[in-house]
N, C-alpha and C positions, 0 to 999 in steps of 0.2 A: 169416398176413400174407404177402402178395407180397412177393419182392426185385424191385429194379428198379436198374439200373444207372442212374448219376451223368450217364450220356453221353442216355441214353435223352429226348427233347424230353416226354414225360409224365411224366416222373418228379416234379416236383415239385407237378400235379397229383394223383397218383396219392396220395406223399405227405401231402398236406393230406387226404384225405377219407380214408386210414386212420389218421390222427389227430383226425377227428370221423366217427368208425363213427357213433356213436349217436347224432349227429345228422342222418346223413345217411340213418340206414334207420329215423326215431323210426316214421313217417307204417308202417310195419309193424304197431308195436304198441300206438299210441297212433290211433284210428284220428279224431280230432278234428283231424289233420294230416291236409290235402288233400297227394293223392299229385302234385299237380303245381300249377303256378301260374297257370293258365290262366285263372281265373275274375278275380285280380289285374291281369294284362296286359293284361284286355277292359274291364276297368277303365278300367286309364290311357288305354288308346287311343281310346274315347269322349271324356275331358276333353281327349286333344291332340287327336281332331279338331274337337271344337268348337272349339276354341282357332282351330284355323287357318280357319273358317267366320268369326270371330268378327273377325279384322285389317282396320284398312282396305286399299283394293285397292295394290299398289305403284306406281313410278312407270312401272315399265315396264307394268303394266298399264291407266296413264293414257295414254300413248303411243301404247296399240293401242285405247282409243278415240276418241282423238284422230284417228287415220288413218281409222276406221272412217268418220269425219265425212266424211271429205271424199271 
């Protein structure tokens, strides 16, 4: 176990993950745990881009075809 000084800005960091060792290195031995979350995050960001495809246009983007007109 690392010591780490009180003053130190990672210290409490550092702290939480060698009080979940075994959860933070299961994806070692357990190999049904992805070693990263990547697959998760392309996830979500597929449903928030649709998301924002999906809104009507704002007012300020009524404004610039408003101008567009004339």
């Amino acid at each position: 176990m690392v010591k780490v000084k009180r003053r130190d800005p990672a210290a409490p960091f550092i702290r939480r993950l060698q009080g979940q060792r075994e959860q933070v290195l299961r994806f070692m031995t357990d190999f049904g745990v992805p070693f990263d979350n990547n697959g998760s995050e392309r996830d979500i960001r597929m449903v928030k881009l649709q998301g924002r495809r999906a809104r009507p246009p704002s007012k300020a983007g009524d404004s610039q075809s408003s101008l567009a007109k004339l």
